[in-house]
PyMOL Python script that loads the backbone (N, CA, C, O; Angstrom):
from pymol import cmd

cmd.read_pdbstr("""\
ATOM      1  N   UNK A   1     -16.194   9.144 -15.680  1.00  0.00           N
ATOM      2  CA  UNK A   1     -14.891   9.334 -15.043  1.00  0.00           C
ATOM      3  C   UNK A   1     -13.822   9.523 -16.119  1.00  0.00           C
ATOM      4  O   UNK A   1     -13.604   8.811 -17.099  1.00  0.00           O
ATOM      5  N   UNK A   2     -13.254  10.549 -15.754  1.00  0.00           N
ATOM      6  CA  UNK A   2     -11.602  10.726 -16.769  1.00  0.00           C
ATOM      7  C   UNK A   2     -10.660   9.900 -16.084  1.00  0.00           C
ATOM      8  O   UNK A   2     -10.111   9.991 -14.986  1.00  0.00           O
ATOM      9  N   UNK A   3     -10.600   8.802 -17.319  1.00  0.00           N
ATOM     10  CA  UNK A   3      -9.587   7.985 -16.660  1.00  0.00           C
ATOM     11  C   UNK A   3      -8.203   8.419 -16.987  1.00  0.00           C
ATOM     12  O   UNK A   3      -7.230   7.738 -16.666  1.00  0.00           O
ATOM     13  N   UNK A   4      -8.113   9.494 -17.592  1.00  0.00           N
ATOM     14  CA  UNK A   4      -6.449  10.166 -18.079  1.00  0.00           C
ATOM     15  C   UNK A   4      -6.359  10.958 -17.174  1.00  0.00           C
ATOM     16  O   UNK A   4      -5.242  11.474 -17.203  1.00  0.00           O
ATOM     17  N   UNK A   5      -7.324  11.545 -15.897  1.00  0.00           N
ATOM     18  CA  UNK A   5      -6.810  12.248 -14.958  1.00  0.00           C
ATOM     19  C   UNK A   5      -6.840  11.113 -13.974  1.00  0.00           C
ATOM     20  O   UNK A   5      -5.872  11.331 -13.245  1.00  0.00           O
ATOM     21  N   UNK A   6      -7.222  10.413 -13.713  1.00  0.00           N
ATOM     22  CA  UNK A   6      -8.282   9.396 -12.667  1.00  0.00           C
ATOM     23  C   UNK A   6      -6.847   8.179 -12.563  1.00  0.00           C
ATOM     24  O   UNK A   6      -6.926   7.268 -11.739  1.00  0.00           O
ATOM     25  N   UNK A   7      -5.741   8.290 -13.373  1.00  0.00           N
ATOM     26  CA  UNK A   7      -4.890   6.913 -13.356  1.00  0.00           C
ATOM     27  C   UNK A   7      -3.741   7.243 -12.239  1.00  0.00           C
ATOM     28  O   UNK A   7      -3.355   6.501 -11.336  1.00  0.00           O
ATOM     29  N   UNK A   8      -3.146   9.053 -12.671  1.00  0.00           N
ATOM     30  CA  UNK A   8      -2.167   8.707 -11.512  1.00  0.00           C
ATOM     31  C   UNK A   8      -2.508   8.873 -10.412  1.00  0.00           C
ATOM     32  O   UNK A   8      -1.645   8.455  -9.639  1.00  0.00           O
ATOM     33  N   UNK A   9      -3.468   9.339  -9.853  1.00  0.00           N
ATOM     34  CA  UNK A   9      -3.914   9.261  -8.651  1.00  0.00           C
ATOM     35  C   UNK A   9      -4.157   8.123  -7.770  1.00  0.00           C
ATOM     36  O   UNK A   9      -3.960   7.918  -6.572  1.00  0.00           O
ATOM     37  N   UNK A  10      -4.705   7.366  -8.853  1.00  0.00           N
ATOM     38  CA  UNK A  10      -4.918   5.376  -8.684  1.00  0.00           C
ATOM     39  C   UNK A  10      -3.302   4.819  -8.355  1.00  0.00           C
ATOM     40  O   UNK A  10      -3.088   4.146  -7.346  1.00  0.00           O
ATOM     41  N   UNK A  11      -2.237   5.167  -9.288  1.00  0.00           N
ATOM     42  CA  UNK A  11      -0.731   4.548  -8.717  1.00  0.00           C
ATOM     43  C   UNK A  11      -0.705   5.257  -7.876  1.00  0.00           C
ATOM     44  O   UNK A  11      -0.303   4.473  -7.017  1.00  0.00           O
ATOM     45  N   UNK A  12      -0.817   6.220  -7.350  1.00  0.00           N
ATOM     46  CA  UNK A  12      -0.189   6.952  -6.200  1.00  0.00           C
ATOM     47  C   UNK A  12      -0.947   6.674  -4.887  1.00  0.00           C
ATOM     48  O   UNK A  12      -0.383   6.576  -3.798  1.00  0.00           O
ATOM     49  N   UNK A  13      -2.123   6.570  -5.061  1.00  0.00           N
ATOM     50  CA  UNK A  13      -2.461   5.581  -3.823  1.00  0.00           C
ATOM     51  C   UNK A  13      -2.426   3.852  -3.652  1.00  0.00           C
ATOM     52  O   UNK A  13      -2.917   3.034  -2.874  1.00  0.00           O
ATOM     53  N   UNK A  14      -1.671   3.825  -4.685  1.00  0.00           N
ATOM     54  CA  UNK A  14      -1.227   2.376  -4.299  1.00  0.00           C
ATOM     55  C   UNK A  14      -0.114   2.296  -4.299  1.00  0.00           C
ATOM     56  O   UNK A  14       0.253   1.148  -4.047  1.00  0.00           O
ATOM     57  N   UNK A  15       0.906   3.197  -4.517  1.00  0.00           N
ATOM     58  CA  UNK A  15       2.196   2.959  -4.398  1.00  0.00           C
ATOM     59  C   UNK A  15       1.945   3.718  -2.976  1.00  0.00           C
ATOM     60  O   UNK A  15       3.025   4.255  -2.729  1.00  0.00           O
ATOM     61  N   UNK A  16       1.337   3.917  -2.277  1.00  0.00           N
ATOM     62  CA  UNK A  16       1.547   4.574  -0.888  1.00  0.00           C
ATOM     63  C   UNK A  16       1.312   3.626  -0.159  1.00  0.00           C
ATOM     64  O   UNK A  16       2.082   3.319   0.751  1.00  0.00           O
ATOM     65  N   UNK A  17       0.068   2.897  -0.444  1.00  0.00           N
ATOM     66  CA  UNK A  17      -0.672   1.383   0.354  1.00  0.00           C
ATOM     67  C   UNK A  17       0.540   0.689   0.627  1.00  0.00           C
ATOM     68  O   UNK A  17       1.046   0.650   1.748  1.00  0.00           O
ATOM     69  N   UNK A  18       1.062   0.080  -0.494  1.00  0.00           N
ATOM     70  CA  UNK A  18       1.688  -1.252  -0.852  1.00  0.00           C
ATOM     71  C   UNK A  18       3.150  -0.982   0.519  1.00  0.00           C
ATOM     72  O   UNK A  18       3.919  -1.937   0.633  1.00  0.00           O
ATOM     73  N   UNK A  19       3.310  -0.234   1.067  1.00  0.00           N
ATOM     74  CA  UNK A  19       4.681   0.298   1.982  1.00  0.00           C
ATOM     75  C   UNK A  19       4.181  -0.154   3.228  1.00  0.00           C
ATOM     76  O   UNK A  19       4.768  -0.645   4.192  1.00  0.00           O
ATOM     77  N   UNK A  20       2.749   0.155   2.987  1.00  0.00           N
ATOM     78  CA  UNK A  20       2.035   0.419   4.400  1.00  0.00           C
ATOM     79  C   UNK A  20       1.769  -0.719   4.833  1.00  0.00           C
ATOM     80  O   UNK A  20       2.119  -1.097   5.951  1.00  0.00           O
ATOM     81  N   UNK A  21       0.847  -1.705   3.677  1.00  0.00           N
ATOM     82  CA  UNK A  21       0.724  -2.925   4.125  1.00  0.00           C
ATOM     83  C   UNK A  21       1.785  -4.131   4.395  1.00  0.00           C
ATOM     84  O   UNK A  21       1.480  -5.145   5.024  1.00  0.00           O
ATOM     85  N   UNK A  22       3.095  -3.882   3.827  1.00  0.00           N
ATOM     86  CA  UNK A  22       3.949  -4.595   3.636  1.00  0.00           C
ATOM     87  C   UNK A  22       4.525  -4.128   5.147  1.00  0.00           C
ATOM     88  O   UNK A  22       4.948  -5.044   5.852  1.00  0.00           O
ATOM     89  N   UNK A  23       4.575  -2.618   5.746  1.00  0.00           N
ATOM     90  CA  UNK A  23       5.066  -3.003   7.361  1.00  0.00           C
ATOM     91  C   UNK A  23       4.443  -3.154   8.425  1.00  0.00           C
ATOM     92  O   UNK A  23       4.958  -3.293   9.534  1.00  0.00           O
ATOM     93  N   UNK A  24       2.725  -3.133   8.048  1.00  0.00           N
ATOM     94  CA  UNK A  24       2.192  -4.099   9.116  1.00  0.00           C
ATOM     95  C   UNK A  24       2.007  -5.812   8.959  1.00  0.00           C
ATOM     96  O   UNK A  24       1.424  -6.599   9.705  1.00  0.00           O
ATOM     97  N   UNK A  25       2.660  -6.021   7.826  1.00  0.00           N
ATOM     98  CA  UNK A  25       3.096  -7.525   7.600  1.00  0.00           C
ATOM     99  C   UNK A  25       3.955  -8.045   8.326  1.00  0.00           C
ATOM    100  O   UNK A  25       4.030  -9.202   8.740  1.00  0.00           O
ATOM    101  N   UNK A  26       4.717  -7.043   8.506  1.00  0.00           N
ATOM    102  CA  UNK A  26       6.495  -7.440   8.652  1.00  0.00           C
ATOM    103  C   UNK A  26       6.390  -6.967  10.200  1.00  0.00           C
ATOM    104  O   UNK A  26       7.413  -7.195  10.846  1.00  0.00           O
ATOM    105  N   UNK A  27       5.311  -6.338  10.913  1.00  0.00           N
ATOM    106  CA  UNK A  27       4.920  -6.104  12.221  1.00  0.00           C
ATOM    107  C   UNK A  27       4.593  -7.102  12.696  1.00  0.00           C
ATOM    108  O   UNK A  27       5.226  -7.724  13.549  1.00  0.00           O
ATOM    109  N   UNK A  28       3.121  -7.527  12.014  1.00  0.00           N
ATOM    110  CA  UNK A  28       2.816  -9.163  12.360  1.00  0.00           C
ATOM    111  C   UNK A  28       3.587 -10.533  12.582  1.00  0.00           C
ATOM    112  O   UNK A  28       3.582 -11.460  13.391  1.00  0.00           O
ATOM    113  N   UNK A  29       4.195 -10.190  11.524  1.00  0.00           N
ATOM    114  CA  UNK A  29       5.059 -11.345  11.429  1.00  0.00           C
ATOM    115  C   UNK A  29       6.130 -10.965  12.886  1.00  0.00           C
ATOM    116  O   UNK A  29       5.815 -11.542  13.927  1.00  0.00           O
ATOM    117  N   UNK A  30       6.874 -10.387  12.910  1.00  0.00           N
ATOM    118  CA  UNK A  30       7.571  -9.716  13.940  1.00  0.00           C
ATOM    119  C   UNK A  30       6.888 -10.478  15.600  1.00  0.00           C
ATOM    120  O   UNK A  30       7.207 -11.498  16.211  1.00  0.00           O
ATOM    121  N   UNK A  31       5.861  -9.410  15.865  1.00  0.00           N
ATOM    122  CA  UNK A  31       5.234  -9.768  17.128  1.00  0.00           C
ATOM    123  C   UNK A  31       4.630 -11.400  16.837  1.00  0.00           C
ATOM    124  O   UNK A  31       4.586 -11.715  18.026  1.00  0.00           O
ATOM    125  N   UNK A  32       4.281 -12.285  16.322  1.00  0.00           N
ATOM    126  CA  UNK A  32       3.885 -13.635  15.961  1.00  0.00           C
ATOM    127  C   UNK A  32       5.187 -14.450  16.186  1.00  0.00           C
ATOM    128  O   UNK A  32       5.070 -15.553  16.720  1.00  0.00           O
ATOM    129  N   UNK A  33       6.688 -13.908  15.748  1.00  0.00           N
ATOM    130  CA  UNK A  33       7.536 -14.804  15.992  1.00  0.00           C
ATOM    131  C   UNK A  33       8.248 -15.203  17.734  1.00  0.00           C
ATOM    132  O   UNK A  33       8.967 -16.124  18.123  1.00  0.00           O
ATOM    133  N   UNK A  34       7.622 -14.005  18.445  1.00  0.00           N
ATOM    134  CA  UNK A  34       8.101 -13.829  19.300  1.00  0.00           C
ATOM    135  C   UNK A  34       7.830 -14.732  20.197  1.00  0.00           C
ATOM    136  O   UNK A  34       8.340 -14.665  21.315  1.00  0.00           O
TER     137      UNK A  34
END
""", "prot")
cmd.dss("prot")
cmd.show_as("cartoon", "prot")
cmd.util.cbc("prot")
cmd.orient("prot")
């Protein structure tokens, strides 16, 4: 594996995750307080 092509692809699907999981957190949490 080329990890000099192989890295930004790695932040960029985790800087996409990290949004995603953080608003079905904030969903959960949401519908749980109710």
């Amino acid at each position: 594996i080329d990890y000099a092509s192989a890295a930004p692809y790695a932040f960029i699907m985790v800087a996409m995750s990290l949004p995603l999981t953080w608003l079905l957190y904030v969903q959960s949490k949401r519908m749980a307080g109710r």
